[in-house]
Steps between C-alpha positions, in 0.01 A plus 500: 500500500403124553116474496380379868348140405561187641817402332752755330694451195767732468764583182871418693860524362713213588839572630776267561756506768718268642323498823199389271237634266246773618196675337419848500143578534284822566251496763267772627521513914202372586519148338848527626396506861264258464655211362822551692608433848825659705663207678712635747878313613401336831647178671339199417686259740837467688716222548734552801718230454608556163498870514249585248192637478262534223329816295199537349382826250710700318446869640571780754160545741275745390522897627174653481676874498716414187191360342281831562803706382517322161121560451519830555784530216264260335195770513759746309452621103905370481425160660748213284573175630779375210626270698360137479292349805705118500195227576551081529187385383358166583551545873212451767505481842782700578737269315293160360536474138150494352528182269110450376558583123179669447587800768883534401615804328679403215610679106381417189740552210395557115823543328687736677209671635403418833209520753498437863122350609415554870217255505352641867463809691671326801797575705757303268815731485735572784652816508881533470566857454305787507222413782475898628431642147219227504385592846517903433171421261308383832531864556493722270205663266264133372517694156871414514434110542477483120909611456669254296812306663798344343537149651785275411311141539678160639327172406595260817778662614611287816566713831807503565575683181233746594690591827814523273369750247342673820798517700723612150274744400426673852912390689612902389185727573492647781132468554509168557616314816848328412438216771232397337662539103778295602237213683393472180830428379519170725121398372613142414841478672369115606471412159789622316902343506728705748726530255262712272442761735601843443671685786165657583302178530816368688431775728180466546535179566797550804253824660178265477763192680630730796191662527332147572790294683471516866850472535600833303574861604208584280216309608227681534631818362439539182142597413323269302302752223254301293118533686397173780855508604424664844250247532702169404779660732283645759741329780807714352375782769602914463877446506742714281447459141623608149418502154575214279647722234782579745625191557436372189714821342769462783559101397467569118806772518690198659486294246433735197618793379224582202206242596282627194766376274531165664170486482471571107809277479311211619152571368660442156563157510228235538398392861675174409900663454419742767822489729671777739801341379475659163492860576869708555673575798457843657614695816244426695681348828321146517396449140714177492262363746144595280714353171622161635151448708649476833187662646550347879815641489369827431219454717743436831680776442246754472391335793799492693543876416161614602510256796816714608253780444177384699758479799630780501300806324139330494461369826523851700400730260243745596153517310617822312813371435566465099690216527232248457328760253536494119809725500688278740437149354634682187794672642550123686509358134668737389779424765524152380486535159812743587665214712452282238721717245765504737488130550357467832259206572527431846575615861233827434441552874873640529384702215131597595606506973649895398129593387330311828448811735431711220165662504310474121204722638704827515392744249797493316377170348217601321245284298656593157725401294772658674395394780624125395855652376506611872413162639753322212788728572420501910532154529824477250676779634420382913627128360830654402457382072476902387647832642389831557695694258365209256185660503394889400195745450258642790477207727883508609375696825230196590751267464736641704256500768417177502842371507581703771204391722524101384873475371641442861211249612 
């Protein structure tokens, strides 16, 4: 356990990764607490003319109940925390790099040996990863404050790669709020080439561009997740919104068909030789447009579609209607991505009028997942692109019901 003095040196293993080189260190909880600070994603600023609005931190906001459940599995005999706590050390402020030489954390190597010297007690290490197994020791037995933790160390690791390992880390578990992961994936969108960006950051980019043009189907819409963003948008009012994850998801399947490996595609080559161009064709209806950059292309005709939409299905649909819920923007995507495949980019409100009377808030569409089949297979089989016998299982009956009450109209 490191002794509590005014400056720690601690025994570290340096590893080496292409990302960049880390240190693995062990300390107890209680220095760990106090010379660390959580710096939660939050908005610094927003340009409305360009579209773009800036983040600052690197984590989810804190939950006080997840915390206190951790300490109580903390106060256990079998308590184990294996998994490393990820810091960036050097950080003050909430994000200023601490540059006076005589209060920077830095290593010390003798050979192949290596120390890490933390010359202060002060806050000097933003968290990455692993803020509510730090928090659970706010509440659980003092005795336990001396427990040992396995901390992977970054010397000056800029932000924007903080939000990357955040949002790549946390993107998959289910405890964490997508929205926010894949914010973090558009971190520094502003300062990185179009053509590098994977088809997440590329959809990050398009959700955070609709969300904030006035002249979209989407503005206002799309809930902004990191903290301070109901207060920079404070004039956006109580209208309809959803989650940035489904829009982001819905655009991504347009353009990609397995993101993760575009993404590791990409993330292989230096930022420099970064280019959409280089990764293969797939199936995915529109993925000539992501390759060859024609991104206002793209952009009109998701807007032309969901303009088609607005008209039609948002602009009288009840408050409990799930059409303007999370399983109807994805059953809408879905619809397009399905138009797409069969070639159709234009003319969707000859498409999308058979679906206009049609009333999402019956209980037959339901907020699950089949609930957005419903909505995708409603609107495809009312706009005369699938059939009835083209479909099978236990919804036949609900379908036939709807056609017969909306088919005529």
């Amino acid at each position: 356990m490191a002794a509590k003095t005014e400056s720690l040196k601690l025994p570290a293993i340096k590893v080496s990764q292409p990302l960049g080189e880390f240190f693995s260190v062990a300390i107890d909880a209680a220095t760990l607490r106090q010379i660390t600070f959580i710096d939660p994603t939050r908005i610094k600023e927003a340009d409305r003319q360009s579209f773009f609005y800036n983040l600052l931190g690197a984590q989810r906001p804190s939950s006080l109940p997840r915390a206190r459940q951790i300490a109580k599995y903390i106060d256990t005999v079998e308590a184990a925390f294996p998994n490393s706590i990820i810091l960036a050390a050097n950080y003050i402020n909430y994000g200023e790099l601490q540059e006076d030489p005589e209060k920077r954390w830095r290593v010390e190597a003798t050979g192949d040996r290596y120390t890490l010297v933390v010359p202060s007690l002060d806050k000097m290490a933003s968290v990455i990863d692993g803020q509510h197994r730090m928090l659970g020791f706010d509440y659980c037995d003092p005795a336990r404050r001396s427990m040992e933790l396995l901390c992977s160390v970054y010397i000056d690791l800029p932000q924007a790669y903080q939000a990357y390992l955040f949002a790549t880390i946390n993107i998959n578990q289910r405890k964490v709020d997508k929205s926010l992961a894949y914010e973090q994936f558009g971190y520094n969108l502003d300062k990185e080439q179009k053509d590098s960006w994977s088809p997440d950051k590329f959809a990050v980019f398009m959700t955070r561009h609709i969300n904030l043009d006035p002249n979209s189907p989407f503005f206002r819409h799309i809930k902004i997740t990191p903290i301070d963003s109901d207060e920079i948008f404070k004039e956006w009012g109580t209208e309809w919104q959803i989650s940035t994850a489904a829009v982001v998801e819905g655009i991504i399947r347009l353009i990609s068909e397995s993101p993760k490996t575009d993404r590791d595609t990409l993330h292989k080559l230096p930022l420099t030789f970064r280019s959409r161009s280089r990764l293969p064709l797939d199936s995915a209806p529109f993925r000539k447009y992501y390759m060859e950059n024609r991104d206002d292309e793209f952009r009109t005709l998701v807007d032309s579609y969901f303009k088609v939409v607005s008209k039609l299905m948002w602009s009288h649909a009840t408050e409990n209607s799930y059409i303007r819920k999370t399983i109807g923007i994805q059953g809408l995507f879905d619809v397009l991505r399905l138009l797409g495949k069969k070639g159709i980019t234009s003319d969707f409100a000859a498409i999308l009028s058979g679906s206009q009377q049609v009333d999402f808030g019956d209980p037959f569409y339901q907020a699950s997942g089949r609930g957005r089949v419903r909505v995708k297979n409603t609107i495809m089989l009312l706009g005369n692109q699938i059939k009835l016998e083209e479909l099978s299982g236990t919804d036949i009956d609900g379908y036939r019901r709807i056609l017969s009450r909306y088919k005529a109209s």
